[in-house]
C-alpha positions as CSV (number, residue, x, y, z in Angstrom):
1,X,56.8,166.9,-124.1
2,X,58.0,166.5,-127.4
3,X,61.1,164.6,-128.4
4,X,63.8,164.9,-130.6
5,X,62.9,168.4,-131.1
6,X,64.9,171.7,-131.1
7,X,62.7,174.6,-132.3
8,X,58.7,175.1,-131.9
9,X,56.0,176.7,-133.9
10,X,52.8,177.1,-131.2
11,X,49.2,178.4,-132.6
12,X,46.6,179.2,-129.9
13,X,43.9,179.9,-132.1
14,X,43.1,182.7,-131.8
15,X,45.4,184.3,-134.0
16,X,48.6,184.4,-131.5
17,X,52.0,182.5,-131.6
18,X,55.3,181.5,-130.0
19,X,58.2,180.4,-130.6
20,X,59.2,179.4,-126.4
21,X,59.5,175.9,-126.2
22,X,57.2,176.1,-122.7
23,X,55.0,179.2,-123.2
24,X,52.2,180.8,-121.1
25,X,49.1,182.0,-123.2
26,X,46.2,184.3,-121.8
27,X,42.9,183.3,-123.4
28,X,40.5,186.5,-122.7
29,X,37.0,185.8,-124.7
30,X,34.8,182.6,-124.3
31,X,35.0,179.9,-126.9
32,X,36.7,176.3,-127.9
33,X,40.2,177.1,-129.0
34,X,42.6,174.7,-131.2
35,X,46.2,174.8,-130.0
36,X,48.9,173.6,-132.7
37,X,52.5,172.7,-131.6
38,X,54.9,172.5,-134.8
39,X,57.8,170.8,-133.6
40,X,61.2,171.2,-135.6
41,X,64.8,169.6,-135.9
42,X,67.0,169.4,-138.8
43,X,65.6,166.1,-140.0
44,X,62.1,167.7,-140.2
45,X,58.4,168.4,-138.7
46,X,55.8,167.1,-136.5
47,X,52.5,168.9,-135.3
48,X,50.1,168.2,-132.2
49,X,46.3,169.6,-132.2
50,X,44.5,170.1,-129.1
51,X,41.8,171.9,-127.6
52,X,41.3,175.0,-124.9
53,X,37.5,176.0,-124.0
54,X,37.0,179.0,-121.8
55,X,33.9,179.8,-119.9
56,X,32.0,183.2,-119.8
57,X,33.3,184.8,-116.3
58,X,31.1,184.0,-113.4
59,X,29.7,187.1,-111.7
60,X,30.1,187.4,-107.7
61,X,27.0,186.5,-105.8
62,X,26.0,189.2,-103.8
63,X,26.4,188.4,-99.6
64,X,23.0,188.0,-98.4
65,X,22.2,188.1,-94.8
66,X,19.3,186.8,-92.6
67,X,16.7,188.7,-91.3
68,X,14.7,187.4,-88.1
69,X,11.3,188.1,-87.7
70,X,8.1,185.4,-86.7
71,X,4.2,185.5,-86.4
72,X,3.2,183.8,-82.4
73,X,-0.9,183.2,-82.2
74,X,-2.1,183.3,-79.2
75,X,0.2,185.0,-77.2
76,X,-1.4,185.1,-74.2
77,X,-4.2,183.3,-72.8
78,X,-4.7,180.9,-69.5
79,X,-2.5,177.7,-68.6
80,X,-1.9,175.4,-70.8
81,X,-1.4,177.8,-73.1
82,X,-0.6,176.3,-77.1
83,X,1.0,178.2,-79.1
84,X,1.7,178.1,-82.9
85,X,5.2,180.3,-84.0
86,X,5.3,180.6,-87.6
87,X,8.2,181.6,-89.4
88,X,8.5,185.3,-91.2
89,X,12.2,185.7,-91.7
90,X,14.0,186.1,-94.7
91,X,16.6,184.7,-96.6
92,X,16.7,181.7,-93.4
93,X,17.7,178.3,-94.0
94,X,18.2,177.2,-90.6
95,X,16.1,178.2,-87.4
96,X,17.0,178.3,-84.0
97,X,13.9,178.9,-81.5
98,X,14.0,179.7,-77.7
99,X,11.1,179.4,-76.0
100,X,12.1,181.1,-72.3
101,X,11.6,178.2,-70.4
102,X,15.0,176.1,-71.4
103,X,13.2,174.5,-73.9
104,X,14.6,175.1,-77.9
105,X,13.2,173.9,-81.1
106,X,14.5,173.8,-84.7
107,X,11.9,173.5,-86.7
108,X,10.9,176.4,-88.9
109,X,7.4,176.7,-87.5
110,X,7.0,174.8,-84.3
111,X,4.1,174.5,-82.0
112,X,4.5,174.4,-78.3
113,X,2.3,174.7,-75.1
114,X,3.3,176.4,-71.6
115,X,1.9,174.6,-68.9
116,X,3.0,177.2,-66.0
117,X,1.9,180.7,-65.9
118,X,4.5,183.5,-66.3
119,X,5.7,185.6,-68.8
120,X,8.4,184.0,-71.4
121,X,10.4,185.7,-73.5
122,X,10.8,183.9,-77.1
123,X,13.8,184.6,-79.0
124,X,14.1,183.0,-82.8
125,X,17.6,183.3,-84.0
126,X,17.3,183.2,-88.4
127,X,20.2,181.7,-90.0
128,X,22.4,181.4,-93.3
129,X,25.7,180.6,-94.6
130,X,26.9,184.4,-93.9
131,X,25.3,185.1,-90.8
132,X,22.7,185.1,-88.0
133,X,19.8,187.7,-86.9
134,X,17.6,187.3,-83.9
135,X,14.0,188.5,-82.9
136,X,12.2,188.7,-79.7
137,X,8.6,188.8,-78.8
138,X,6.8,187.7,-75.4
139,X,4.2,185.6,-74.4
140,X,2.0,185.7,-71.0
141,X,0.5,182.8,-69.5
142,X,-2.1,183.1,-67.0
143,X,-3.2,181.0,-64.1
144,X,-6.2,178.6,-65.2
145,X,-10.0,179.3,-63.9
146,X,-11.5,177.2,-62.0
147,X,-15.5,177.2,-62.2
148,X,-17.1,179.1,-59.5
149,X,-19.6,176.4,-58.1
150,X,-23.3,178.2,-58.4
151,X,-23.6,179.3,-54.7
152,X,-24.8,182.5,-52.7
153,X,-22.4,183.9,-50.3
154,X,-22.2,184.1,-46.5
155,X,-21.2,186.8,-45.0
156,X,-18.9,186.9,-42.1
157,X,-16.0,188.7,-40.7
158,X,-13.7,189.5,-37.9
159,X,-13.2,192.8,-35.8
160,X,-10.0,193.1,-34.6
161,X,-10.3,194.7,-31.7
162,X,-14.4,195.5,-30.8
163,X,-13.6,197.6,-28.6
164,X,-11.2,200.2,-27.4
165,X,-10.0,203.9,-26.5
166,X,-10.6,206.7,-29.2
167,X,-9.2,207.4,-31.3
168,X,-9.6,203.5,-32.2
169,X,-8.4,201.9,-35.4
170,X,-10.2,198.5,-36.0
171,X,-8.9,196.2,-38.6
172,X,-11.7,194.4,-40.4
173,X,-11.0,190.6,-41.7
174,X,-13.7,189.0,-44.3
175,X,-14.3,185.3,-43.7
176,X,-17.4,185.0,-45.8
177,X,-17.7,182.3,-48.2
178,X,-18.0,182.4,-51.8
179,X,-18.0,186.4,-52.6
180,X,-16.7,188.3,-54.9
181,X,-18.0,191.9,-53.6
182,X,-17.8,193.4,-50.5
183,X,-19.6,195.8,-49.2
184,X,-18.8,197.9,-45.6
185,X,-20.8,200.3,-44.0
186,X,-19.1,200.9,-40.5
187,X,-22.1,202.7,-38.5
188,X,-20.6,206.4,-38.4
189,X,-21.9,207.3,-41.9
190,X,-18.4,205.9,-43.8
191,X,-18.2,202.7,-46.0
192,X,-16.1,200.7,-47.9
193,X,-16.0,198.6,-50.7
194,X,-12.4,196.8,-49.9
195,X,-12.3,193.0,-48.9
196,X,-10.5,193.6,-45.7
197,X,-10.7,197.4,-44.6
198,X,-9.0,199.0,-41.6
199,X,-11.6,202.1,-40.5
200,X,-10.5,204.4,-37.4
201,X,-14.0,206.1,-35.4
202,X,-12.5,209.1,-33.9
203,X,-15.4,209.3,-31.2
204,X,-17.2,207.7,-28.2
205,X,-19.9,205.4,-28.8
206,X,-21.5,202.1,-30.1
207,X,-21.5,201.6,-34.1
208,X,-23.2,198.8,-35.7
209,X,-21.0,197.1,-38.6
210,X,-22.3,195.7,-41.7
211,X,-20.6,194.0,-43.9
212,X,-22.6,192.9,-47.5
213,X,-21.5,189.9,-49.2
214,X,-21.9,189.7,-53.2
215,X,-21.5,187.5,-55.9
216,X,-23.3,186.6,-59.3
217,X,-26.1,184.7,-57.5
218,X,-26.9,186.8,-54.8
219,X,-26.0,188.8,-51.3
220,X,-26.3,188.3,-47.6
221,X,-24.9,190.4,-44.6
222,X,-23.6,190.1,-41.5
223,X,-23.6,192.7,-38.4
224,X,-21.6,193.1,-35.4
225,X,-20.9,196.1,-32.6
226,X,-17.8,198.6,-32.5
227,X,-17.7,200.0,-29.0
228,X,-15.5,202.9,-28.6
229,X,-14.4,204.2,-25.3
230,X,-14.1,208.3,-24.4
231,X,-10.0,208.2,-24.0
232,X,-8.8,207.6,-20.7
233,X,-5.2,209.2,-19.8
234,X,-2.8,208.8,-18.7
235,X,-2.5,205.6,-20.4
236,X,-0.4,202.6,-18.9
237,X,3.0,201.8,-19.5
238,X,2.3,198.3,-18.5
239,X,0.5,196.3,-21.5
240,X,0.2,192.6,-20.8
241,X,-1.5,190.7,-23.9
242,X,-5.3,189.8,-23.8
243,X,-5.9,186.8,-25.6
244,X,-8.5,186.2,-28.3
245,X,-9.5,184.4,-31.3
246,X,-11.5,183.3,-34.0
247,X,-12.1,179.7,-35.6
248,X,-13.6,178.6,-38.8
249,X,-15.2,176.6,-38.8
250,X,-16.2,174.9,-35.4
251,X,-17.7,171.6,-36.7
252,X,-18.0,169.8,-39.4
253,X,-16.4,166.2,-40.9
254,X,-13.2,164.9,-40.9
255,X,-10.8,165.5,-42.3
256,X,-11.9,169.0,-41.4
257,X,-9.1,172.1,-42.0
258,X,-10.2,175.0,-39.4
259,X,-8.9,178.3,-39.9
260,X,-7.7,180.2,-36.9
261,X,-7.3,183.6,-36.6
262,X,-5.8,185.4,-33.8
263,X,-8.3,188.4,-32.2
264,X,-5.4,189.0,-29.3
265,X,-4.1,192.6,-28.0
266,X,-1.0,193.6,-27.6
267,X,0.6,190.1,-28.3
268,X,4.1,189.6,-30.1
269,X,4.1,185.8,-29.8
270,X,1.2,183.4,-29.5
271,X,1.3,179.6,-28.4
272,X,-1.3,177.7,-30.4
273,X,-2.5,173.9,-28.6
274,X,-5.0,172.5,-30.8
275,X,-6.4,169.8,-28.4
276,X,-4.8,166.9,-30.1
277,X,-1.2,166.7,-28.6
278,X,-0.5,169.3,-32.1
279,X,0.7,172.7,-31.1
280,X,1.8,175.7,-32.9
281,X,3.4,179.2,-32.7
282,X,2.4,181.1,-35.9
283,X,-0.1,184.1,-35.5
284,X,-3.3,182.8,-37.9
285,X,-2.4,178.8,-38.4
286,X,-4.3,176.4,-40.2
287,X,-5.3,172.9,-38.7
288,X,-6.7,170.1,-40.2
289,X,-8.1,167.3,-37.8
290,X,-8.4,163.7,-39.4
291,X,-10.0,161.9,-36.7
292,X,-13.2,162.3,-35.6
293,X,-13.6,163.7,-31.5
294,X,-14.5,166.9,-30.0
295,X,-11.2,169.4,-29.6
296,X,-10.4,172.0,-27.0
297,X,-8.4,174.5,-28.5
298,X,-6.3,176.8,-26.2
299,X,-4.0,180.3,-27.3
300,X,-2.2,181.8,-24.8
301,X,-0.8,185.2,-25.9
302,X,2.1,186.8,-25.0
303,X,4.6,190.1,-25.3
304,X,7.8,191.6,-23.4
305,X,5.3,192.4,-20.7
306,X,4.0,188.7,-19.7
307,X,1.7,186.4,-21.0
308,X,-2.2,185.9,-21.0
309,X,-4.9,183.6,-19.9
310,X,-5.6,181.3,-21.8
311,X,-8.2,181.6,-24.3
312,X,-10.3,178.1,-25.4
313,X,-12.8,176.9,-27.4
314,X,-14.2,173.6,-28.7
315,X,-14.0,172.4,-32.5
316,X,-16.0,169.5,-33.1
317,X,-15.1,166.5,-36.0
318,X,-17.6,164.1,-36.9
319,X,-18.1,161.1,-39.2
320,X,-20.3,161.8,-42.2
321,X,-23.1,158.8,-42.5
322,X,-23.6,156.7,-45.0
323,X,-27.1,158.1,-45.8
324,X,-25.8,161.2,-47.1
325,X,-24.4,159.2,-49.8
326,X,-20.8,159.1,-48.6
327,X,-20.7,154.8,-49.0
328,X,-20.0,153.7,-52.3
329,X,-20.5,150.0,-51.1
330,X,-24.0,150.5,-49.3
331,X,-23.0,150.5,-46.1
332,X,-21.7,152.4,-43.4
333,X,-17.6,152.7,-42.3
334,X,-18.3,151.4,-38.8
335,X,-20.3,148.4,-40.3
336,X,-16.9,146.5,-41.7
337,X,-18.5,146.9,-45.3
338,X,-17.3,148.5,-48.3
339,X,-17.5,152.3,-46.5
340,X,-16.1,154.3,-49.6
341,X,-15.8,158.0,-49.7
342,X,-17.1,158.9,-46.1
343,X,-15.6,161.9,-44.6
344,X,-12.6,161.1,-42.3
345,X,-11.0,157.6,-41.0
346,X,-13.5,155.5,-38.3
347,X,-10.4,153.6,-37.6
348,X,-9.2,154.1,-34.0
349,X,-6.0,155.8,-34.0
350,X,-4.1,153.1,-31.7
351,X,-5.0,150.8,-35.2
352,X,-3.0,152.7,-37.4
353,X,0.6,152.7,-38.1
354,X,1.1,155.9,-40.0
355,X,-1.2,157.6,-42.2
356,X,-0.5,160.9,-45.4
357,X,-3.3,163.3,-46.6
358,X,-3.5,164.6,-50.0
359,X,-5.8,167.4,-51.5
360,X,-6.4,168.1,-55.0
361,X,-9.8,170.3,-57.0
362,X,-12.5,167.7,-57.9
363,X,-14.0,169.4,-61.4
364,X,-16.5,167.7,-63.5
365,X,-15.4,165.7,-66.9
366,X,-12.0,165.9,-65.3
367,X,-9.5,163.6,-64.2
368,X,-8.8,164.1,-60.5
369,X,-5.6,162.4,-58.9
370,X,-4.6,162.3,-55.4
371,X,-1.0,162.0,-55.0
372,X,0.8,161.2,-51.8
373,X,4.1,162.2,-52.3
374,X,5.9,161.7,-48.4
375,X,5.8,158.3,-49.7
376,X,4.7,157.8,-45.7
377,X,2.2,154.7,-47.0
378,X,2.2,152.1,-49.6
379,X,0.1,154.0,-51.8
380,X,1.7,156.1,-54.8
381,X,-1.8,157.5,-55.8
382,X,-5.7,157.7,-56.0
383,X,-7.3,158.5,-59.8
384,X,-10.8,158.5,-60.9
385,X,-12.5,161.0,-63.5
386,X,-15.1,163.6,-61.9
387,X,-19.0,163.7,-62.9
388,X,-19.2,166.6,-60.6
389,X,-17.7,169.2,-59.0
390,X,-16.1,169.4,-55.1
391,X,-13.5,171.9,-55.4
392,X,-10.8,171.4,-53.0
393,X,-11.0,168.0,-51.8
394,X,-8.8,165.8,-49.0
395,X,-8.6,162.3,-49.3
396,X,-6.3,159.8,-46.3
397,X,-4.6,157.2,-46.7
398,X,-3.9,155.3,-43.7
399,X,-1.4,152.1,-43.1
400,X,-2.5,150.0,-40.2
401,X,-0.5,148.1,-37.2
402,X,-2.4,144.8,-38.1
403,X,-6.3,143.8,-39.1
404,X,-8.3,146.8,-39.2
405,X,-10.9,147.1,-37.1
406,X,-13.3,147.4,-39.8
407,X,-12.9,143.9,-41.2
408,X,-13.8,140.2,-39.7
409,X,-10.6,138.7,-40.5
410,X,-7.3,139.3,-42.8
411,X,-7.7,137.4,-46.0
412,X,-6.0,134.4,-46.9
413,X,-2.1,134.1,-48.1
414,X,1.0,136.4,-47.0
415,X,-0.3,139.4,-45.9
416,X,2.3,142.9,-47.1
417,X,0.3,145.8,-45.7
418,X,-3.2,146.6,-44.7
419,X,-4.0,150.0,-45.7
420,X,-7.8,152.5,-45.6
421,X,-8.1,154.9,-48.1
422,X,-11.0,157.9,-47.7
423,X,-12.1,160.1,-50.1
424,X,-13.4,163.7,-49.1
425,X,-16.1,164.5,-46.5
426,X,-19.1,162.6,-47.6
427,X,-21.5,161.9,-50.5
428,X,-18.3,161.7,-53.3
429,X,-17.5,158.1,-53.7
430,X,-20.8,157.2,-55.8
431,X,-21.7,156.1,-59.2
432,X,-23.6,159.3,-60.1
433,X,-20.4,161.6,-59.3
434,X,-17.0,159.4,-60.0
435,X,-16.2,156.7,-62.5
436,X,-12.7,154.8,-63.1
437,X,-11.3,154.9,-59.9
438,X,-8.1,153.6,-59.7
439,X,-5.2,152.9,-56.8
440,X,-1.4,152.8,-57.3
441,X,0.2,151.0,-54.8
442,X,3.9,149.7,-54.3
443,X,5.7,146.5,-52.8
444,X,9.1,146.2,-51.8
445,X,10.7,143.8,-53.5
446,X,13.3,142.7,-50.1
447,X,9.5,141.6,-48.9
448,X,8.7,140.0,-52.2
449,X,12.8,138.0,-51.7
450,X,12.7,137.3,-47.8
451,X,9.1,136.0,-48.2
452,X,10.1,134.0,-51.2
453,X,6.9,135.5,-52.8
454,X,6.1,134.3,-56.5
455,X,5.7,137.5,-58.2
456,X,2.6,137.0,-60.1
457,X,0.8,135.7,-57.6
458,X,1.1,139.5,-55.7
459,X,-3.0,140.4,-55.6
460,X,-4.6,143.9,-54.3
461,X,-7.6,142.9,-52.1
462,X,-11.0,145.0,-50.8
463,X,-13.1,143.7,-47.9
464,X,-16.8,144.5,-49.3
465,X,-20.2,143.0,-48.2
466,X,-18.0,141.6,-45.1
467,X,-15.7,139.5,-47.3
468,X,-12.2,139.7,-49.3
469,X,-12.7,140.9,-53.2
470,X,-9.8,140.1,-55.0
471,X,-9.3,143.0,-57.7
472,X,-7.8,142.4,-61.0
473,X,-3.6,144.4,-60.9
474,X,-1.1,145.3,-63.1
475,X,2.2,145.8,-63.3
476,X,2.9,149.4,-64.1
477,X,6.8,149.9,-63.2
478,X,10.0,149.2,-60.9
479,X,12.7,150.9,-59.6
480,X,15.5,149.5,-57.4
481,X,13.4,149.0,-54.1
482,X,10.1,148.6,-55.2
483,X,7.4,147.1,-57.3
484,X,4.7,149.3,-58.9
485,X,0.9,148.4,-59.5
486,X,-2.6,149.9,-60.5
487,X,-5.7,148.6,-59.6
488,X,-9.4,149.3,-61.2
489,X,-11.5,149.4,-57.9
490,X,-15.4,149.8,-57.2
491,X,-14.8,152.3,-54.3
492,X,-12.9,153.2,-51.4
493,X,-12.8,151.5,-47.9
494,X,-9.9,148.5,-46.5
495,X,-7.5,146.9,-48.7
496,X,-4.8,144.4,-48.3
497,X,-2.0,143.4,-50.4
498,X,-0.9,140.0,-50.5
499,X,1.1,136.9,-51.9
500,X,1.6,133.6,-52.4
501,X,5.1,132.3,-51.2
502,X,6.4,129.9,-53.9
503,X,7.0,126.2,-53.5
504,X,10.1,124.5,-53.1
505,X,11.3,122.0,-56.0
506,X,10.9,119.1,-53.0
507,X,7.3,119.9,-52.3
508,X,6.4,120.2,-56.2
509,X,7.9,116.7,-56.7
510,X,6.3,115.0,-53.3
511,X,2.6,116.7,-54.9
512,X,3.2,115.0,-57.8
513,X,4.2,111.8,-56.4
514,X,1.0,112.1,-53.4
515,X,-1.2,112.4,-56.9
516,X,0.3,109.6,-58.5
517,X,-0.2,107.0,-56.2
518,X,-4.0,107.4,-55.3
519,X,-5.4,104.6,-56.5
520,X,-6.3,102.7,-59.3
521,X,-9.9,103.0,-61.5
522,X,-12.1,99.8,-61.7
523,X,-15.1,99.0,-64.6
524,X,-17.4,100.8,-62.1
525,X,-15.1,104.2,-62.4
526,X,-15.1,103.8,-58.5
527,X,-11.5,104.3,-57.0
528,X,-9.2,101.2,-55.1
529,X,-6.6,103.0,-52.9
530,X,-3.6,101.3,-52.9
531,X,-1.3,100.8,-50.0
532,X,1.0,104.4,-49.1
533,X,4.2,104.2,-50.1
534,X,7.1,104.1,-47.4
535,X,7.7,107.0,-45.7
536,X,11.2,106.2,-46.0
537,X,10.8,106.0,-50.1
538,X,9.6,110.0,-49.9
539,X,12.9,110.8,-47.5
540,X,15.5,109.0,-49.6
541,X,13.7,111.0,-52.7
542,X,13.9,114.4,-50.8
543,X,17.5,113.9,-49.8
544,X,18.4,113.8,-53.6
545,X,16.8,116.5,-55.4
546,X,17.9,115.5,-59.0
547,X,16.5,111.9,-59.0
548,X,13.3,113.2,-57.3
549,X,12.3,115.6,-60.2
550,X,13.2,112.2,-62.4
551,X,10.9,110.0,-60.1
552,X,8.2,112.3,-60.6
553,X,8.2,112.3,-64.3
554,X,8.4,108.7,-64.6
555,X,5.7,107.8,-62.4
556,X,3.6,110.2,-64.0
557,X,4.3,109.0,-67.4
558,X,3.4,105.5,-66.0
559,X,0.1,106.6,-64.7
560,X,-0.8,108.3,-67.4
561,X,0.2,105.0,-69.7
562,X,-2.0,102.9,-67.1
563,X,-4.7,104.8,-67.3
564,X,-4.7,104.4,-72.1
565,X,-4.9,100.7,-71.4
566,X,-7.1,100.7,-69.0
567,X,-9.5,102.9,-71.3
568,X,-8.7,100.9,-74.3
569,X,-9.7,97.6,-72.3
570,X,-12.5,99.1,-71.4
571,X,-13.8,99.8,-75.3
């Protein structure tokens, strides 16, 4: 860049030259180096310091790679299962975790709980700027246990058939209650010790059955009578079915789930009626009745051969009283009162509409919650926390035609739906075994806009002591087609949603106006009623909705300036 110049004189420092008027210097040990460039013509010199530095060399990192590895504690137990994963990898800076249920975290060490048994396969993937490595481990979560309520068994069973040609092969069903052990001894010197054992007696003759039941508290038994026939030949080709079967239980209160099981011979189909206008075709159904009555059940059995008599017996539903603690308002169901918690509906069927049964576990110091998810009725839910335990537990809600029969009269305003609700089979719905009980019920809102129904004024109400309670409601959610509410309640029997439909801009203006004009207020604070006004004044004030709402305001102001002077006359 030098000017006027025609030879150069460069010094690098470090003890090299040139003469190139643009040359290229290799500098190969650290330091600060001054460069001199001599420039030259024939008129003379002129030089030009300036400085090189040159750093040590810098030494290639070495390529380090990640390598996965983690800690999981627990990794197994029961449902819900938390676990803590805590990060061993080396030479990580990012984490990538994969917990085998389509849930992923980030985190380095996360925590995270499986609330469904199974068995999920965790994969943490260790990462870096030059690569990945992944490790897998696997975690087993078990079904929850439920308490075993502190019970002795009942031993009871089923012989499928009693009796027969030898060789015969019997097929031994255990309905007892509440064991855990089982204990066979099949009356020709054999036993077993399997739940539901099939035992062949290879001879002629009557054995007696016993089966033990066991658990933790105790042990009962239960006999029956194996009669086996000397073999009769030749036998026929001609079967026809012989029905038969067993139901358990045959009484109790409603809602009451009977299991039957079918006892038949030779059947290949079986036609189930269970006395109610219900019917069904599988081999061992389960039936729950939710009114109360007495049943005749009927199975007729059939093959390719024909079909049998028919076989019947009677299950019988009643309503659990009151005096077994099932009222959680004092009285009765059929008494119109508060009812609560009895087992069943004492509504007559022709009364209601539609109804939806729900069954959950009732365990003490928990939350129990009764959803009723076919969405049949207004209610969304039941809630209230458990001082005892139940176990498995059915509770009906039922939406009625009109005014149940359980209640004088509907209360007052617009009436949405009238709806029972009934918790479990009696003795539940008190203080000593549930607090915080709580309904969530839903309105439509095309009610709440054909009604014209003021929103706020939407109330949840329960027909206790033989009147209307109205309960204090929130507002707990929407969606496009309904409104959502919770209710604190005192216990379970009739309810009734209502509303107030809201008042036209007319009306408020002619109350106002009605209010107005009353009177006027002597020295005695006695009242002097003043003529009415016109009826035709009120029409013309109707027919023009803008001046009306004007009108009002005035004459209110006036009255309300009367009323100062008259006060200030009067002091």
């Amino acid at each position: 860049m030098s000017q006027n110049a025609t030879e150069w004189n460069w010094d690098f420092g470090d003890e090299n030259t040139s003469n190139d008027q643009n040359p290229k210097h290799t500098y190969y040990t650290a330091g600060n180096y001054t460069v001199n460039l001599t420039a030259i013509n024939a008129n003379g010199t002129d030089s030009k310091p300036a400085t090189i530095t040159v750093l040590d060399p810098v030494l290639p990192v070495p390529t380090v790679i990640p390598v996965a590895n983690f800690n999981a504690n627990p990794t197994s137990g029961y449902a819900p299962l938390s676990v803590q994963f805590t990060d061993m990898s080396q030479n990580a800076t990012k984490w990538n975790w994969d917990f085998g249920d389509g849930n992923t975290s980030t985190d380095q060490n996360p925590k995270y709980t499986y609330y469904a048994a199974g068995n999920y396969t965790i994969n943490l993937t260790a990462i870096n700027a030059n690569d990945t490595d992944s490790k897998l481990a696997t975690i087993t979560v078990l079904d929850p246990v439920l308490p075993v309520p502190t019970v002795i068994p009942v031993a009871n069973f089923n012989a499928n058939p009693k009796s027969g040609y030898a060789p015969l092969s019997v097929q031994f069903t255990d309905m007892s209650q509440y064991a855990t052990k089982w204990k066979w001894d099949f009356g020709d010197g054999n036993t077993s010790n399997d739940q539901n054992p099939k035992h062949t007696y290879s001879a002629a003759g009557n054995y007696t059955v016993n089966l033990t039941a066991i658990n933790a508290n105790g042990t009962d038994s239960k006999p029956a009578t194996i009669t086996v026939l000397d073999p009769v030949l030749p036998v026929p080709t001609v079967i026809p079915p012989v029905a038969n079967f067993n139901a358990n239980p045959t009484s109790g209160y409603a809602p009451l789930a009977v299991q039957f099981t079918d006892m038949s011979q030779y059947a290949t189909k079986w036609n189930w009626d269970f006395g109610d206008g219900s019917t069904s075709t599988e081999q061992n159904p389960t039936y729950i009745y939710s009114a109360t009555g007495t049943y005749t059940v009927s199975l007729t059995a059939i093959n390719e051969n024909g079909t049998s008599p028919t076989k019947t017996t009677t299950i019988t539903v009643t309503q659990q009283s009151s005096s077994n603690g099932g009222s959680s308002g004092g009285s009765s169901h059929r008494s119109g009162s508060s009812g609560g918690g009895g087992g069943g509906s004492p509504e007559p069927a022709k009364n209601v509409e539609v109804k939806e049964l729900s069954q959950a576990f009732i365990t003490s110091g928990k939350n129990v919650q009764f959803d009723f998810t076919k969405n049949a009725t207004c209610v969304v839910y039941v809630s209230f926390d458990a001082k005892r335990t139940f176990g498995k537990t059915t509770t009906i809600a039922e939406m009625l035609k009109g005014k149940s029969s359980l209640v004088s009269e509907l209360p007052s305003g617009e009436v949405y739906k009238s709806f029972n609700i009934w918790v479990g089979n009696g003795g539940i719905v008190t203080s000593k075994n549930i607090e915080n009980p709580v309904i969530c019920f839903k309105v439509e809102k095309a009610w709440v806009q054909d009604k014209k129904i003021n929103q706020a004024s939407i109330t949840l109400k329960r027909y206790s002591d033989k009147k209307w309670k109205q309960l204090p409601i929130s507002l707990s959610g929407e969606d496009d087609k309904f409104l959502y509410f919770t209710a604190k309640i005192s216990g379970f029997s009739s309810f009734a949603v209502t509303g107030t439909v809201e008042k036209s801009s007319e009306e408020t203006v002619t109350e106002i106006q009605t209010k107005s004009n009353t009177g006027t207020i002597n020295k005695n604070n006695t009242v002097n009623k003043e003529p009415e006004e016109p009826q035709t004044e009120q029409k013309n004030i109707q027919g023009k909705p803008g001046f009306a709402r004007y009108y009002g305001i005035v004459s209110l102001f006036a009255l309300l300036l009367y009323l100062a002077l008259l006060l200030y006359k009067l002091e």
